[in-house]
FITOR-456064 format. One record per residue: x, y, z of N, C-alpha, C in turn; residue in three letters. Coordinates in pm, whole numbers, always signed. Atoms other than C-alpha are relative to their C-alpha. Example, Ala and Ser with C-alpha at 12.3 -4.5 7.8 and 13.67 -1.06 7.14 Angstrom:
! FITOR-456064
@n.c1->+89, n.c2->-119, n.c3->+0, ca.c1->+1230, ca.c2->-450, ca.c3->+780, c.c1->+90, c.c2->+120, c.c3->+0, res->ALA
@n.c1->-82, n.c2->-119, n.c3->-6, ca.c1->+1367, ca.c2->-106, ca.c3->+714, c.c1->-77, c.c2->+109, c.c3->+73, res->SER
! end
This chain:
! FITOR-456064
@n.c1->+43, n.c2->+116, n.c3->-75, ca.c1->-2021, ca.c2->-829, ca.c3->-1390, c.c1->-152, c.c2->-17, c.c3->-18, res->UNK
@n.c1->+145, n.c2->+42, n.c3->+35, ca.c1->-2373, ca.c2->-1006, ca.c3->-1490, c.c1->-7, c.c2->+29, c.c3->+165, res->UNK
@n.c1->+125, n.c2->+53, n.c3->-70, ca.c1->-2665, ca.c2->-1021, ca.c3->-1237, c.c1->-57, c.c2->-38, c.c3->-29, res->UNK
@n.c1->+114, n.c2->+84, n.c3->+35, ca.c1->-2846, ca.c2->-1268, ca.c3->-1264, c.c1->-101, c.c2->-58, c.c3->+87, res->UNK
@n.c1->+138, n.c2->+23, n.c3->-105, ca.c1->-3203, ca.c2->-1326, ca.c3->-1123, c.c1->-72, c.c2->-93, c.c3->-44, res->UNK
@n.c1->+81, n.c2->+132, n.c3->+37, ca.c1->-3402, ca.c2->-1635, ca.c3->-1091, c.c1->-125, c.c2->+36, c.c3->+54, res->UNK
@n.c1->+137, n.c2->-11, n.c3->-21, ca.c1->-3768, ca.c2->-1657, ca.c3->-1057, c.c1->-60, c.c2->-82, c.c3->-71, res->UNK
@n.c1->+113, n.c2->+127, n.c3->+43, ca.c1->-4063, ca.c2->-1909, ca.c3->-1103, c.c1->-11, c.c2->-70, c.c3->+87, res->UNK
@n.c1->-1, n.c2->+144, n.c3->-134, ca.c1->-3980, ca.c2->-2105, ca.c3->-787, c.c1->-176, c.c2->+59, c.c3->+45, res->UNK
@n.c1->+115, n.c2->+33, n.c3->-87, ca.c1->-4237, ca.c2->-2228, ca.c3->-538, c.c1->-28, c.c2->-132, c.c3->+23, res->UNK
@n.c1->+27, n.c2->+133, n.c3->-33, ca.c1->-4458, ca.c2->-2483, ca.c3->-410, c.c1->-71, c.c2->-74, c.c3->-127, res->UNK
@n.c1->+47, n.c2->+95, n.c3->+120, ca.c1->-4539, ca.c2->-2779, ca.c3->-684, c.c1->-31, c.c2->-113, c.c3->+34, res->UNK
@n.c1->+6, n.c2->+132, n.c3->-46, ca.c1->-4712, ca.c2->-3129, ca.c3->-598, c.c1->+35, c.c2->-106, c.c3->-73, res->UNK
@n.c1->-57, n.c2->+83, n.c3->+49, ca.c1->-4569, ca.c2->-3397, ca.c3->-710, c.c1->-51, c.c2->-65, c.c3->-117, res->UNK
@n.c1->+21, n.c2->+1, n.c3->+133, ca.c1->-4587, ca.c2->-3480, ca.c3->-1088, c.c1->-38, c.c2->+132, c.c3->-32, res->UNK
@n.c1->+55, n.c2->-115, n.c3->+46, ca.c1->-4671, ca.c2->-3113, ca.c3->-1118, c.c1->+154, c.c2->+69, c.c3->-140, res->UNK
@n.c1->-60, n.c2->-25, n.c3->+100, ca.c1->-4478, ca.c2->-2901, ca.c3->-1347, c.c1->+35, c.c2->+184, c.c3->+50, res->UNK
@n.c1->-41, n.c2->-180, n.c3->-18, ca.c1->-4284, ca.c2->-2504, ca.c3->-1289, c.c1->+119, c.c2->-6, c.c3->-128, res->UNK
@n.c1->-135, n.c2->-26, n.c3->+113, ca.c1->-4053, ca.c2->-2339, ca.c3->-1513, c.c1->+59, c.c2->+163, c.c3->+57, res->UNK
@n.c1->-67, n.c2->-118, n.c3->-111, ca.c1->-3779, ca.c2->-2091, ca.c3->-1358, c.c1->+41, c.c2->+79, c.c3->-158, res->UNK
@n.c1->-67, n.c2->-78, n.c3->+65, ca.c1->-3636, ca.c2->-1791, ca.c3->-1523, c.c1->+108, c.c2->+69, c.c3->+34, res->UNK
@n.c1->-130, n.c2->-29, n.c3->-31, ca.c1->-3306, ca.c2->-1645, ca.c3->-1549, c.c1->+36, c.c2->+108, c.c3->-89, res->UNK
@n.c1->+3, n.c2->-184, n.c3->+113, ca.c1->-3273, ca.c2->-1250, ca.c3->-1679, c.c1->+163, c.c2->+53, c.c3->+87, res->UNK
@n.c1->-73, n.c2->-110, n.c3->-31, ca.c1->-3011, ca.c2->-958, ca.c3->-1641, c.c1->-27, c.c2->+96, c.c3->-87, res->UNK
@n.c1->+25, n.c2->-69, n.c3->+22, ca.c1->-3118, ca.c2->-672, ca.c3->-1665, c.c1->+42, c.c2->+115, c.c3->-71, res->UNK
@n.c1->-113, n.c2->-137, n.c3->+71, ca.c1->-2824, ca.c2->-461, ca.c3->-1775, c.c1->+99, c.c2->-42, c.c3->-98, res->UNK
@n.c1->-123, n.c2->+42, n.c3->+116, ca.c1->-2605, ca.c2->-693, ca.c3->-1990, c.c1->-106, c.c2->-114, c.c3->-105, res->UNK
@n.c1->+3, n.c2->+106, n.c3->+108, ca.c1->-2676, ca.c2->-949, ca.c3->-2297, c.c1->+16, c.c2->-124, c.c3->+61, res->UNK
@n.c1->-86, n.c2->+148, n.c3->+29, ca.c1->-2666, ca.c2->-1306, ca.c3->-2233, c.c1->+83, c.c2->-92, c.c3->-109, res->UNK
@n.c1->-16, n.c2->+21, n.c3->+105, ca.c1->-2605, ca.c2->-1359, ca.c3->-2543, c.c1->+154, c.c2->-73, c.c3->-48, res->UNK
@n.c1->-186, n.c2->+19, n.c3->+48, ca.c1->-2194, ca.c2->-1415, ca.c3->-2524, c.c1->+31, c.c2->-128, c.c3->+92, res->UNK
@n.c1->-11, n.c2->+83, n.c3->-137, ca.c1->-2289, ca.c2->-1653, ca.c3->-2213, c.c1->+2, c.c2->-161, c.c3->-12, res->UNK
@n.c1->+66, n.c2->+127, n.c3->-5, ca.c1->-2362, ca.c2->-2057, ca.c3->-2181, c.c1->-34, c.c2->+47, c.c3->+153, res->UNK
@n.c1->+58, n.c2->-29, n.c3->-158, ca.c1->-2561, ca.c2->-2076, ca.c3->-1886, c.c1->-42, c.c2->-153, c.c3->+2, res->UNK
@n.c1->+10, n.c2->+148, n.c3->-65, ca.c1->-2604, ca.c2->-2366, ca.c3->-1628, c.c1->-90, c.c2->+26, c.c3->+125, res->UNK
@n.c1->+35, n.c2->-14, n.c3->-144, ca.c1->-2830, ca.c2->-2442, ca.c3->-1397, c.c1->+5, c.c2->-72, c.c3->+117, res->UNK
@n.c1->-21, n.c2->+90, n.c3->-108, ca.c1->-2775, ca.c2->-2617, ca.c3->-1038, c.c1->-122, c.c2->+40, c.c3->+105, res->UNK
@n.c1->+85, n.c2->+4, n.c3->-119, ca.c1->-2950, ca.c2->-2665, ca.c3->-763, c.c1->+71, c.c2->-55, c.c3->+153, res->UNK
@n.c1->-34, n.c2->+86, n.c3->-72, ca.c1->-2894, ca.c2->-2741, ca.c3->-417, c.c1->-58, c.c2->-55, c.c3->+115, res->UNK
@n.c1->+93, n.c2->+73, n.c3->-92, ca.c1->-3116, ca.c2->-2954, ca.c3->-154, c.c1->+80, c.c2->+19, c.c3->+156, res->UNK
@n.c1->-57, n.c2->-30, n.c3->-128, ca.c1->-3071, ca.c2->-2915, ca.c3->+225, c.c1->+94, c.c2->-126, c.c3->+52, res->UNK
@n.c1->-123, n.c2->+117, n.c3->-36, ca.c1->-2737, ca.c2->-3114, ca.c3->+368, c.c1->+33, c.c2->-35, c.c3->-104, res->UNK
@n.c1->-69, n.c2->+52, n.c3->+145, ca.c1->-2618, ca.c2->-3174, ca.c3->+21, c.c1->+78, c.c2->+101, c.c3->-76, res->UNK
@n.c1->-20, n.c2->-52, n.c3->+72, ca.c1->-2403, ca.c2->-3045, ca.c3->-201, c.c1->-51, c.c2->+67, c.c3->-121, res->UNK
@n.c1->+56, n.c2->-69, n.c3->+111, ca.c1->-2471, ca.c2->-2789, ca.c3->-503, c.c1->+42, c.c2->-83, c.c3->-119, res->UNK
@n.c1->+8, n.c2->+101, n.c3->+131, ca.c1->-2546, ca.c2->-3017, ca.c3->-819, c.c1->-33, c.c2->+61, c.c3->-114, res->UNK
@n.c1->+54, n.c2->-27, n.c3->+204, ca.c1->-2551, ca.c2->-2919, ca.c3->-1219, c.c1->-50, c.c2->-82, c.c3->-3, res->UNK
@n.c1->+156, n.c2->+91, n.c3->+66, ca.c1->-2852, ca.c2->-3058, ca.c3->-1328, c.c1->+10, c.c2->+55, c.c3->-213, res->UNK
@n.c1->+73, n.c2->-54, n.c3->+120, ca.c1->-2875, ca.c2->-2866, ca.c3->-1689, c.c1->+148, c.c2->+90, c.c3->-85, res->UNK
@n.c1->-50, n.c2->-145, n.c3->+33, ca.c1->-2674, ca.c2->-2608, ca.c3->-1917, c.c1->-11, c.c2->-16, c.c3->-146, res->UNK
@n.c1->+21, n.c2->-52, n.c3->+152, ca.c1->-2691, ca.c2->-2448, ca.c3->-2260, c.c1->+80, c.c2->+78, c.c3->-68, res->UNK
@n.c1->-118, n.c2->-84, n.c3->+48, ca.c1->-2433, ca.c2->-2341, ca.c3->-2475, c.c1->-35, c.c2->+120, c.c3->-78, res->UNK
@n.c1->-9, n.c2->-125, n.c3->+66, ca.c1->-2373, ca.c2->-2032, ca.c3->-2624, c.c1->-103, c.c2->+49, c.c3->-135, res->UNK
@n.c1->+128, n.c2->-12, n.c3->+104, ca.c1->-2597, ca.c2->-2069, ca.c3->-2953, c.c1->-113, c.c2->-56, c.c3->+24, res->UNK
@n.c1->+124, n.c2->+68, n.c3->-60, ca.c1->-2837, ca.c2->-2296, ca.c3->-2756, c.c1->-14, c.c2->-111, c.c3->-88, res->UNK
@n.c1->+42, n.c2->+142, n.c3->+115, ca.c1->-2748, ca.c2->-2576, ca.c3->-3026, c.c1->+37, c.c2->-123, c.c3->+86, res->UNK
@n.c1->-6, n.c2->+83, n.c3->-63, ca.c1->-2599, ca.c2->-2791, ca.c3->-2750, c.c1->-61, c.c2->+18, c.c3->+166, res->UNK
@n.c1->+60, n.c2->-14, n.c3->-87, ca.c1->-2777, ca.c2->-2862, ca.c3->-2456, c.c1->+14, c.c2->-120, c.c3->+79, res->UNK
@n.c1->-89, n.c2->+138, n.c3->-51, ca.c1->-2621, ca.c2->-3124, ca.c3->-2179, c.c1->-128, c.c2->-22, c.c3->+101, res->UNK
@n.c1->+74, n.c2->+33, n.c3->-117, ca.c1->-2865, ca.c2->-3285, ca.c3->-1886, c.c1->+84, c.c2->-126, c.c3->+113, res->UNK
@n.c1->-50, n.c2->+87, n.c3->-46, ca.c1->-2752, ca.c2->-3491, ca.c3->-1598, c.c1->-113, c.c2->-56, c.c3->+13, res->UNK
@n.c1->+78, n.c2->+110, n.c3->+46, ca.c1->-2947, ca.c2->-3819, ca.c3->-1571, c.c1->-102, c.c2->-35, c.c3->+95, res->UNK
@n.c1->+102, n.c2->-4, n.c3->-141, ca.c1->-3170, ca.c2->-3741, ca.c3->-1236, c.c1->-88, c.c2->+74, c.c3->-99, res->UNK
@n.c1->+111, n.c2->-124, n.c3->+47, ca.c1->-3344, ca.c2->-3484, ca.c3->-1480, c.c1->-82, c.c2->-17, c.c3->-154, res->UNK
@n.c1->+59, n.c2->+28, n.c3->+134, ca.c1->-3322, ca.c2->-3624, ca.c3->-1838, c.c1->-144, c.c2->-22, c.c3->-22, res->UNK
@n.c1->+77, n.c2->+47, n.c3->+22, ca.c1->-3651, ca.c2->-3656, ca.c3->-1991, c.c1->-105, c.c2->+63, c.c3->+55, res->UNK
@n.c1->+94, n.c2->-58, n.c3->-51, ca.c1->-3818, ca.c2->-3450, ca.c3->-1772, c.c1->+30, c.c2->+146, c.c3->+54, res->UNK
@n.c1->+12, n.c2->-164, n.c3->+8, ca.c1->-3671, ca.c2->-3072, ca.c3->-1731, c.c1->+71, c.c2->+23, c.c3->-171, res->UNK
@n.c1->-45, n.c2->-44, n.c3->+118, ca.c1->-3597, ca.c2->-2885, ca.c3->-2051, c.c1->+49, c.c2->+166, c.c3->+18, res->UNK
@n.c1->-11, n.c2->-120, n.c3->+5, ca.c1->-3357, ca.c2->-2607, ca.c3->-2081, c.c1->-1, c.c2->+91, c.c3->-171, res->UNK
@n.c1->-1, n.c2->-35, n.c3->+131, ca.c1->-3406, ca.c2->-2366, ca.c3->-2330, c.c1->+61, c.c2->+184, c.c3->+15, res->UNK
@n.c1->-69, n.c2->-162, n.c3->-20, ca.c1->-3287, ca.c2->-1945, ca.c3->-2404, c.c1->-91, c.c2->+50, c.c3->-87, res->UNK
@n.c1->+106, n.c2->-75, n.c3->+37, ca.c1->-3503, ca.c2->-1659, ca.c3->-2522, c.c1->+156, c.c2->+125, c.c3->+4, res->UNK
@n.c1->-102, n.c2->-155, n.c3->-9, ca.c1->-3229, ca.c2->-1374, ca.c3->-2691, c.c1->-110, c.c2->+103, c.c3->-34, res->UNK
@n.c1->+102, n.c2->-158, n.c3->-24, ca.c1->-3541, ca.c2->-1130, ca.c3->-2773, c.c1->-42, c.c2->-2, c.c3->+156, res->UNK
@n.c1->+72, n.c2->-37, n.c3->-151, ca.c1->-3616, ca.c2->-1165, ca.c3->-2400, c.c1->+93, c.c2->+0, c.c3->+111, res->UNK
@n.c1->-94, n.c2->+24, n.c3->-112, ca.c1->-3240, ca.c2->-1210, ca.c3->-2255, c.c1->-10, c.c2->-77, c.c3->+117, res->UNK
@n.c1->+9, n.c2->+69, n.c3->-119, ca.c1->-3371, ca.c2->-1452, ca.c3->-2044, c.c1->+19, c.c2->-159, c.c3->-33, res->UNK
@n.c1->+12, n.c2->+143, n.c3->-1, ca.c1->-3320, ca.c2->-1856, ca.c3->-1995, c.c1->-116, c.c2->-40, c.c3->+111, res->UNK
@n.c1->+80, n.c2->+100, n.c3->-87, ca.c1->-3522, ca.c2->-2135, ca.c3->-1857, c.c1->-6, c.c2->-124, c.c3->+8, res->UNK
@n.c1->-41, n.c2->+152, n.c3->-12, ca.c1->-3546, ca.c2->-2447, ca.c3->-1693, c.c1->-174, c.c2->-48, c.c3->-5, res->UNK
@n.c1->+153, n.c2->+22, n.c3->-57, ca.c1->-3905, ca.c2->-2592, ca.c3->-1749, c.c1->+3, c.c2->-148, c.c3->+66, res->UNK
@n.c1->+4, n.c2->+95, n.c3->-93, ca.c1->-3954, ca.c2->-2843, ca.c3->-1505, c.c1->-135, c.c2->-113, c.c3->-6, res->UNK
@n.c1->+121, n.c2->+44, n.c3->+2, ca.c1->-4204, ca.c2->-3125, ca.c3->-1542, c.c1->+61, c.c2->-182, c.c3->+75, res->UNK
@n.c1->-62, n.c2->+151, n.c3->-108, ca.c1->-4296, ca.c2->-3493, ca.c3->-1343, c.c1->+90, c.c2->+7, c.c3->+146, res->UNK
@n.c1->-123, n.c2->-29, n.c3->-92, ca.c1->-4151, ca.c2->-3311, ca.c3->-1049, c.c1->-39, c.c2->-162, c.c3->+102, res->UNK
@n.c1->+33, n.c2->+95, n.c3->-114, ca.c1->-4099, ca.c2->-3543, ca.c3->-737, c.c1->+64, c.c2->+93, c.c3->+117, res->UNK
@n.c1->-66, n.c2->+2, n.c3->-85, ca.c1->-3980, ca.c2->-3513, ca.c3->-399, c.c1->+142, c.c2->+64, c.c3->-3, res->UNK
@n.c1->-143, n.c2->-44, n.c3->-14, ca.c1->-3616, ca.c2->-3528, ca.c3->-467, c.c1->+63, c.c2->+94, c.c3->-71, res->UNK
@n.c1->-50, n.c2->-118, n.c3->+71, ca.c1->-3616, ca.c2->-3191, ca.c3->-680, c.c1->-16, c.c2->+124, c.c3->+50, res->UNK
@n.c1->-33, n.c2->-159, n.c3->-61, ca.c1->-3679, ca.c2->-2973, ca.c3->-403, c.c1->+132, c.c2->+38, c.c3->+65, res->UNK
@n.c1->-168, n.c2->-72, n.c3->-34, ca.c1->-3362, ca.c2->-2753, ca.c3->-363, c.c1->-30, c.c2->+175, c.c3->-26, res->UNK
@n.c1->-32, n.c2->-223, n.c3->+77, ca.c1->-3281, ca.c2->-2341, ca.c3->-416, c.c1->+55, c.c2->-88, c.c3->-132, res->UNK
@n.c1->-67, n.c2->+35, n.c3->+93, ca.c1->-3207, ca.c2->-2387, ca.c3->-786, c.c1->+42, c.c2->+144, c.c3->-29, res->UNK
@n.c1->-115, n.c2->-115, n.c3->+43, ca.c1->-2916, ca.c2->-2129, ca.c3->-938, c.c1->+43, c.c2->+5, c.c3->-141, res->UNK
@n.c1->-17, n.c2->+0, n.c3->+142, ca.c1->-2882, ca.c2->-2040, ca.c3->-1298, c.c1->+168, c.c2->+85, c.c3->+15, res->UNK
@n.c1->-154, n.c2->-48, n.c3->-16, ca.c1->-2489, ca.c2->-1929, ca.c3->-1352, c.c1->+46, c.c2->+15, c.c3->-152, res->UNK
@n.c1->-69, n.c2->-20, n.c3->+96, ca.c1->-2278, ca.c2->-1781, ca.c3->-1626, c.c1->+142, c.c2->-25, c.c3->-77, res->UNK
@n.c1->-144, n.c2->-11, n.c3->+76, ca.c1->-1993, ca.c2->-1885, ca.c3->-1842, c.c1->+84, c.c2->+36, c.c3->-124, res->UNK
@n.c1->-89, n.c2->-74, n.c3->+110, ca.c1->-1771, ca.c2->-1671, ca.c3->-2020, c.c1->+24, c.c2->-56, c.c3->-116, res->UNK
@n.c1->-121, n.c2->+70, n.c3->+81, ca.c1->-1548, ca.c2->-1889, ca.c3->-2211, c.c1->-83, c.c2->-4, c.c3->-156, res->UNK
@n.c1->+35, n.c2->-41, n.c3->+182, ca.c1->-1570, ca.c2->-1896, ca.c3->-2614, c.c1->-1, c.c2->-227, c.c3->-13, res->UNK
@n.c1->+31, n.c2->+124, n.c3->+56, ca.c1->-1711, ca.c2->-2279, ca.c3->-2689, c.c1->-102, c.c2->-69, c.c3->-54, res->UNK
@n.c1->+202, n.c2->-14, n.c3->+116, ca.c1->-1981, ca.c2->-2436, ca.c3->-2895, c.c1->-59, c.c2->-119, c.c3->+122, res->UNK
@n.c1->+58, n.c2->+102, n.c3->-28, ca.c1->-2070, ca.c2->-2701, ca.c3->-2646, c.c1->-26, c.c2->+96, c.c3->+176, res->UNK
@n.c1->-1, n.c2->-74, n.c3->-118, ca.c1->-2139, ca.c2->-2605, ca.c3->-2243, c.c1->+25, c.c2->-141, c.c3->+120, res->UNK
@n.c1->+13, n.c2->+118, n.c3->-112, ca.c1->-2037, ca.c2->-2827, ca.c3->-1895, c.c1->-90, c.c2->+0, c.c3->+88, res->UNK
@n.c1->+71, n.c2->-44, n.c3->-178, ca.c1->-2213, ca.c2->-2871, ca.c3->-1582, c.c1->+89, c.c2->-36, c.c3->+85, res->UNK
@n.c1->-64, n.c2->+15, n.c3->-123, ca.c1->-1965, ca.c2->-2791, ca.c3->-1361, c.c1->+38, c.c2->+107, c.c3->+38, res->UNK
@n.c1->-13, n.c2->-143, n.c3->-28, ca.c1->-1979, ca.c2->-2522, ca.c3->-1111, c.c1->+116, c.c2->+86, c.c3->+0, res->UNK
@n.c1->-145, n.c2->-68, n.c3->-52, ca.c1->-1609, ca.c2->-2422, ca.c3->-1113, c.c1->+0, c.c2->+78, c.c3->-154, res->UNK
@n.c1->-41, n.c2->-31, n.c3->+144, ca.c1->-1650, ca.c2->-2314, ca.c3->-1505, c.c1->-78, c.c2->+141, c.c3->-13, res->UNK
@n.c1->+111, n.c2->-60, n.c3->-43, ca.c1->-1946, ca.c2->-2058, ca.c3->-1397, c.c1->+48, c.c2->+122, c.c3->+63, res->UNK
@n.c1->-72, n.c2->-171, n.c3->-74, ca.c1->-1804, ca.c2->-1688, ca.c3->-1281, c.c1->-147, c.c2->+149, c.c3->+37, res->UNK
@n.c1->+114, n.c2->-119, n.c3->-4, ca.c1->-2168, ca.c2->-1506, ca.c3->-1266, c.c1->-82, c.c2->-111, c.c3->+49, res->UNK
@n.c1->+173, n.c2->+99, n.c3->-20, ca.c1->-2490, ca.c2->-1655, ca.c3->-1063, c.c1->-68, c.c2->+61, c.c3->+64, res->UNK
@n.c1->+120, n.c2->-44, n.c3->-54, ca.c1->-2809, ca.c2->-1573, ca.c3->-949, c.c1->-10, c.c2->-16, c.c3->+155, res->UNK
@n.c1->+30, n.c2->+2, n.c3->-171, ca.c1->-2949, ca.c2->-1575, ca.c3->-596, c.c1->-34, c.c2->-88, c.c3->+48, res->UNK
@n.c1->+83, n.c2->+176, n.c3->-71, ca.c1->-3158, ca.c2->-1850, ca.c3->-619, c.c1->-96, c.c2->+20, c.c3->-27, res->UNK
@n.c1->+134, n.c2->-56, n.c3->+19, ca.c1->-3503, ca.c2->-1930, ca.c3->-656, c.c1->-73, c.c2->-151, c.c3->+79, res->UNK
@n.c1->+24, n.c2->+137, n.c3->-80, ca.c1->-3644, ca.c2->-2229, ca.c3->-383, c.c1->-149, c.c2->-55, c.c3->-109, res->UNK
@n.c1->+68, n.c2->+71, n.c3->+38, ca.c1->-3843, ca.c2->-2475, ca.c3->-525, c.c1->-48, c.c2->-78, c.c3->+96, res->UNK
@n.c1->+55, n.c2->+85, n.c3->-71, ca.c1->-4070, ca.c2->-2717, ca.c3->-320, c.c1->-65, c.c2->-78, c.c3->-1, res->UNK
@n.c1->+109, n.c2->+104, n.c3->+44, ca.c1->-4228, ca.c2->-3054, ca.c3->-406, c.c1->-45, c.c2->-80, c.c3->+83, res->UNK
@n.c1->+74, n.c2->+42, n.c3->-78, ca.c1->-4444, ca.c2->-3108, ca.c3->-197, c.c1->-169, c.c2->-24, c.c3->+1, res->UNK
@n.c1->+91, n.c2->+9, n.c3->-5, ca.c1->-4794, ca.c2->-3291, ca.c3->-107, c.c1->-73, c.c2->+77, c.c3->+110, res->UNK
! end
């Protein structure tokens, strides 16, 4: 069973820019697609991002296009979401998550996801 740990959150003012990370310490990501969600207070948990398995496909939903970029690091087993142009409506805990399955492309949808992180709060605020 992965662990997976997020880190990079915090406070960011608006148009600012963070970038989270997403490690395990004891296994490979390497066999993984990873996704990341987020979720804002009174709202449901939303896929925003994910990256398939070779990192050749890379999906965004359309609150984020254009302005976060995910990318993967296999000499460093870690992913990331770099975040830029934040606003307001991107503070949430965001959650990087793992999926098994053998495919060249990756979804954003949390039911596909069997490994996730803790969290890592983000805050865009003036």
């Amino acid at each position: 069973q992965l662990q997976l740990v997020e880190s990079g959150g915090g406070l960011v003012q608006p148009g600012g820019s963070l970038r989270l990370s997403c490690s395990d310490s004891r296994f490979t990501l390497d066999y993984y697609a990873i996704g990341w969600f987020r979720q804002a207070p009174g709202k449901e948990r939303e896929g925003i991002s994910c990256i398939s398995r070779s990192g050749d496909s890379r999906n965004y939903v359309d609150s984020v296009k254009g302005r976060f970029t995910i990318s993967r690091s296999a000499a460093k087993n870690t992913e990331y979401l770099q975040m830029n142009s934040q606003t307001d409506e991107d503070t949430a805990v965001y959650y990087c998550a793992a999926d098994p399955k053998t495919r060249s492309s990756c979804i954003i949808w949390p039911n596909e996801y069997d490994s996730w992180g803790q969290g890592t709060q983000v805050n865009v605020s003036s």
